[in-house]
C-alpha positions as CSV (number, residue, x, y, z in Angstrom):
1,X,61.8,7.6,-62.0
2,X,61.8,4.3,-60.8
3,X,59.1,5.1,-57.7
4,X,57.1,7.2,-60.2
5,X,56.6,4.0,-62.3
6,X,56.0,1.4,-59.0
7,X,53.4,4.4,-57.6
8,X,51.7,4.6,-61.5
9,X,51.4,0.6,-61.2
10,X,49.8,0.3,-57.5
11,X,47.5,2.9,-58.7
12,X,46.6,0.8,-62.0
13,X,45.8,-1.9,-59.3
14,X,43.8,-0.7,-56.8
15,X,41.3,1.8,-59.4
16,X,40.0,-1.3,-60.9
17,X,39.5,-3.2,-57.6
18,X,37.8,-0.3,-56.0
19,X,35.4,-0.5,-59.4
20,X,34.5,-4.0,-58.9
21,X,33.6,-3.4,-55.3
22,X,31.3,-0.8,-55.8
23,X,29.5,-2.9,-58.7
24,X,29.5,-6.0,-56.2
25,X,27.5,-3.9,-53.5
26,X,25.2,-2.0,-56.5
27,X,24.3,-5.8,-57.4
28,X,23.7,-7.2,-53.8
29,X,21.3,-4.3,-53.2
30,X,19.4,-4.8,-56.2
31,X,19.4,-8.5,-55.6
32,X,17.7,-7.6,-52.0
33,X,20.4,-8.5,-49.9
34,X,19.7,-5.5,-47.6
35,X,19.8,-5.5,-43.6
36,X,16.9,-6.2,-41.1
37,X,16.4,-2.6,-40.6
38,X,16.0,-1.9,-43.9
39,X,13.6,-4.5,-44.5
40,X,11.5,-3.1,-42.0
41,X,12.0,0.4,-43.6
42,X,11.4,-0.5,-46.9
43,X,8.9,-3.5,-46.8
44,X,4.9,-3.5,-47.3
45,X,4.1,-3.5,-43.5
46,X,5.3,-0.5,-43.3
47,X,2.2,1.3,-44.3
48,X,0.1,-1.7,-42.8
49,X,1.3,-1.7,-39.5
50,X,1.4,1.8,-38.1
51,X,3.1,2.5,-34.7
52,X,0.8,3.3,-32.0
53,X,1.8,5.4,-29.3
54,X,-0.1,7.7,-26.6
55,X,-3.6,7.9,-25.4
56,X,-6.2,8.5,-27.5
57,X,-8.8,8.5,-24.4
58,X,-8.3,10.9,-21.7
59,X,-10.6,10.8,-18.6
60,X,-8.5,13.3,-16.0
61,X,-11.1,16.7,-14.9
62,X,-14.0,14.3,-16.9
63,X,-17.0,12.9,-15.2
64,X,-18.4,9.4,-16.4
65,X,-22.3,8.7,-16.6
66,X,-22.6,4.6,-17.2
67,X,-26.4,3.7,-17.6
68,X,-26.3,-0.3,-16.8
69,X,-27.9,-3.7,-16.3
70,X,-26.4,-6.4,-13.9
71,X,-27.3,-10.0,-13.7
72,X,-26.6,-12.0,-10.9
73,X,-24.2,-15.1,-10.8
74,X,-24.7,-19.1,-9.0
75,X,-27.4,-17.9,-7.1
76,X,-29.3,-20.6,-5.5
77,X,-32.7,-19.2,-5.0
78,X,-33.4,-15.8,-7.3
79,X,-31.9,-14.8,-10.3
80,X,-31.6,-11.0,-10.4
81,X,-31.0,-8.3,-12.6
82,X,-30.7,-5.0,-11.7
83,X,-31.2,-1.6,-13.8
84,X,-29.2,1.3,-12.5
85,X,-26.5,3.8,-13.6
86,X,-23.2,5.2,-11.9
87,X,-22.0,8.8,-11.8
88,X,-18.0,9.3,-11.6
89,X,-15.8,12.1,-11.9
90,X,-11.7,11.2,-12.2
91,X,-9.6,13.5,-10.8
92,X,-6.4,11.6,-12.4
93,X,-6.0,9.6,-15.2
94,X,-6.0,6.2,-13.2
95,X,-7.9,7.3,-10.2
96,X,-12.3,7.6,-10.4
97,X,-14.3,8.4,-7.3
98,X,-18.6,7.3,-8.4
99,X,-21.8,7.2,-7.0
100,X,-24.0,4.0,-8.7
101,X,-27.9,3.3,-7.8
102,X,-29.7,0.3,-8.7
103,X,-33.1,-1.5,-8.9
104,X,-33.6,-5.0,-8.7
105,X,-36.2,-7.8,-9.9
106,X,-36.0,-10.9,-9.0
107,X,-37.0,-14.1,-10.3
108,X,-36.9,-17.6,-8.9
109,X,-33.8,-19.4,-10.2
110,X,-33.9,-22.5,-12.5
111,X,-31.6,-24.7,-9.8
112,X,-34.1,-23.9,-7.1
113,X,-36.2,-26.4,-5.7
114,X,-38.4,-27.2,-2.9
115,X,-38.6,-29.8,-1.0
116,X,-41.5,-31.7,1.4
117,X,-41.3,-34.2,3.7
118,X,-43.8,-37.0,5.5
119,X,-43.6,-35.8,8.7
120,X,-43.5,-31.8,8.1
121,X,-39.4,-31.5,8.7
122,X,-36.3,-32.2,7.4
123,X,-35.3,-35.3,9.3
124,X,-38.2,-37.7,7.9
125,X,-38.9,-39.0,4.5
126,X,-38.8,-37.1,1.2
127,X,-42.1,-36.8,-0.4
128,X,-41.0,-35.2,-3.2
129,X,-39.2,-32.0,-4.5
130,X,-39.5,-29.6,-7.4
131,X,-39.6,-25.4,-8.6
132,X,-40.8,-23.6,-6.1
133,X,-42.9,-20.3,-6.7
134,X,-42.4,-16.9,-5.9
135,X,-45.1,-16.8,-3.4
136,X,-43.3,-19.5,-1.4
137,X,-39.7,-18.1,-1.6
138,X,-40.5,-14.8,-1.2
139,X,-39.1,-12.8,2.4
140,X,-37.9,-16.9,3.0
141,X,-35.1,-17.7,0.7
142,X,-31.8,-15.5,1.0
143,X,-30.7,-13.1,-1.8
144,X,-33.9,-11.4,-2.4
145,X,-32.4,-8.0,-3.2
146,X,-34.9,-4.6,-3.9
147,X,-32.3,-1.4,-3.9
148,X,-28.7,-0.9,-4.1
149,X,-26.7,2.1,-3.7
150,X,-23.0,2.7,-2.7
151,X,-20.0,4.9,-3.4
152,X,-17.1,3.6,-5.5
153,X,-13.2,4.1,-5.7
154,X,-11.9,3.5,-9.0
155,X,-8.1,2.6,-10.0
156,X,-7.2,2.2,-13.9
157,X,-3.9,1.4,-13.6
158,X,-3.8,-0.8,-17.4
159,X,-4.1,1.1,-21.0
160,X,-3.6,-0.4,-24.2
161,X,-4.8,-0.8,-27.7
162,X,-6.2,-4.4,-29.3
163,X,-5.2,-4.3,-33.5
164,X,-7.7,-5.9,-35.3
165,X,-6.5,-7.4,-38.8
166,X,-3.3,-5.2,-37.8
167,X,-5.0,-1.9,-39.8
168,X,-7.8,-0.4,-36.9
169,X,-6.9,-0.2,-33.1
170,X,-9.2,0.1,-30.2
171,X,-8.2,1.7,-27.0
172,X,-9.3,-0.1,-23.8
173,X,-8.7,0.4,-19.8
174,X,-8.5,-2.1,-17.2
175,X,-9.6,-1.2,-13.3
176,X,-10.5,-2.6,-10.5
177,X,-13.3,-1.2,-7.9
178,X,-14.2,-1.2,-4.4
179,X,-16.3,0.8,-2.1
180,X,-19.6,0.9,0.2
181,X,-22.7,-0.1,-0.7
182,X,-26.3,0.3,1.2
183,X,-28.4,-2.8,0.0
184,X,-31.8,-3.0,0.3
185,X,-33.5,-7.0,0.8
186,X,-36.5,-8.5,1.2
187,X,-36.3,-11.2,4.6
188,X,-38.3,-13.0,7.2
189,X,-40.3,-10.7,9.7
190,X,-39.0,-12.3,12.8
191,X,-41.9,-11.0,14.7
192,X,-44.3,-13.6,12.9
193,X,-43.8,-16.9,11.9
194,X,-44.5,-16.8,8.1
195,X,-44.2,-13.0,7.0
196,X,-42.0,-11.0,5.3
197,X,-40.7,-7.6,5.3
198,X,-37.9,-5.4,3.5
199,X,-34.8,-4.6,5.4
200,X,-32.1,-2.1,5.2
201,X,-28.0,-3.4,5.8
202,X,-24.5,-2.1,4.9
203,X,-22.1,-3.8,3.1
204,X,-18.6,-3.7,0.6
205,X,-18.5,-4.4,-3.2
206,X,-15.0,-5.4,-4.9
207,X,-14.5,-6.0,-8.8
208,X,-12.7,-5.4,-11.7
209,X,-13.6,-3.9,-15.0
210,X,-12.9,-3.1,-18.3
211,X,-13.8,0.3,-21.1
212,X,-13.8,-0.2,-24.9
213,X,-13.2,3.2,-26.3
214,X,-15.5,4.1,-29.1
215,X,-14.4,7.6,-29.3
216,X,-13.6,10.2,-27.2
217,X,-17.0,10.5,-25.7
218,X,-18.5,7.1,-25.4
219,X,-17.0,3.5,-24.3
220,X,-18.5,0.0,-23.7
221,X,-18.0,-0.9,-19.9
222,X,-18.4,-4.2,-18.7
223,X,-17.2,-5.2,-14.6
224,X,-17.5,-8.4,-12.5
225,X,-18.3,-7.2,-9.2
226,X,-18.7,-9.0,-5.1
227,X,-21.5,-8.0,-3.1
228,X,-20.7,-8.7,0.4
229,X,-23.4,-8.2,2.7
230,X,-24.9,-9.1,6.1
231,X,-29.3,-10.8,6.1
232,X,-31.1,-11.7,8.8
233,X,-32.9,-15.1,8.7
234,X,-35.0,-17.1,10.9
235,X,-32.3,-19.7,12.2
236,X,-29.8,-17.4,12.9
237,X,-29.4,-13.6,14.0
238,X,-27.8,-13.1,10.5
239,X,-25.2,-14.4,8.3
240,X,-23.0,-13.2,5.7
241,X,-23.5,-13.4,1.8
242,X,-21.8,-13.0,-0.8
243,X,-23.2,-11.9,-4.5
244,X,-21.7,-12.5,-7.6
245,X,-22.5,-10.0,-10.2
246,X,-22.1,-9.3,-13.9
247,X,-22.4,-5.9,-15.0
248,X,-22.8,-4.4,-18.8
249,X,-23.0,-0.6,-19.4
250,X,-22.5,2.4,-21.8
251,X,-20.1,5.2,-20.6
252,X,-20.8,8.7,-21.6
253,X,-17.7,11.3,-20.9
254,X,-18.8,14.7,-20.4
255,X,-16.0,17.9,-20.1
256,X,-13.1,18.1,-22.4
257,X,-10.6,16.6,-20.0
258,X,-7.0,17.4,-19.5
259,X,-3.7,16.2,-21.2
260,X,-1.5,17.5,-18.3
């Protein structure tokens, strides 16, 4: 009788306890004081900020057609901008192999100048410098490019996604490019002592670029290339130059592509 009547007590004890801890928790939930987590879960940036995962762009089995126009960077005599297109097919996700062609025009470049002297060379007096024409830089003055072609090799190994005002994404690649180029100039004819004449050379290119995915089909592409090549000229045999170059296109995707 006696342990029926302790047991009946404890049990008086603890059901009222175990009320008021339940109607503790009930009012620190609806008081907000909820973990992290649930924060997250339950908060308003959950339907703002949606997770992003996978790619939305795919250019494995695809072949790229870029239609483009380059300008030319710190050149010291012509300022050069080239019309042109690339062809590329990628056989993997990060790897392109392309074809590009391009046309140049040149025009003299604002830091140019000309200079004359009293006695007809360098070592005398100044008489005076300022722009020169085309007529007198033309075949004279390096850089004075006509034709480019070359094979590329491309390797994307960078995807990711930019947020803008955390509700829209947009899908971008990063690569960089090397390959072979064929370059086409304009240079002294050595054989007489004013003329000028067009000249065929090999050389490399090395860059990096960048795609902005529109959609599946089109992107914006934009590179920073190095033209290394080798001129003739009429002090020396020839000389190595380098060409800085800033390239803008639109990328047009053709073939379904593959997600395996």
């Amino acid at each position: 009788m006696k342990w029926t009547l302790r047991l009946l007590l404890a049990l008086c004890l603890v059901v009222p306890a175990l009320g008021h801890a339940q109607s503790s928790s009930k009012e620190e939930e609806e008081a907000g004081d909820v973990s992290e987590v649930d924060k997250d879960r339950l908060g308003p940036l959950r339907e703002r900020v949606r997770p992003v995962s996978g790619h939305l762009f795919l250019k494995k089995g695809r072949f790229e057609f870029s239609p483009s126009a380059s300008v030319s960077l710190r050149d010291a005599f012509f300022s050069k901008y080239i019309f042109g297109g690339t062809l590329t097919y990628h056989p993997l996700e990060t790897l392109g192999v392309g074809l590009r062609l391009g046309y140049a025009l040149n025009t003299v470049a604002g830091a140019a100048q000309i200079c004359t002297f009293t006695d007809g060379t360098e070592g005398g007096a100044t008489r005076g410098c300022g722009s020169p024409t085309m007529n007198q830089l033309d075949g004279q003055a390096p850089g004075q490019l006509k034709l480019l072609a070359g094979a590329d090799v491309q390797w994307a190994p960078i995807y990711g996604k930019l947020s803008l005002l955390a509700e829209k994404f947009i899908s971008f690649d990063l690569y960089g490019v090397a390959g072979a180029s064929a370059v086409q100039y304009r240079g002294p004819d050595l054989s007489t002592p004013t003329g000028a004449k067009n000249y065929m050379t090999g050389g490399g290119n090395l860059g990096v670029g960048a795609r902005f995915f529109f959609n599946r089909w089109v992107t914006l592409r934009t590179e920073v290339r190095d033209l290394i090549y080798v001129e003739k000229s009429r002090t020396a045999d020839n000389y190595l130059r380098n060409q800085l170059m800033f390239e803008l296109g639109v990328s047009f995707f053709f073939l379904n592509g593959s997600e395996s």
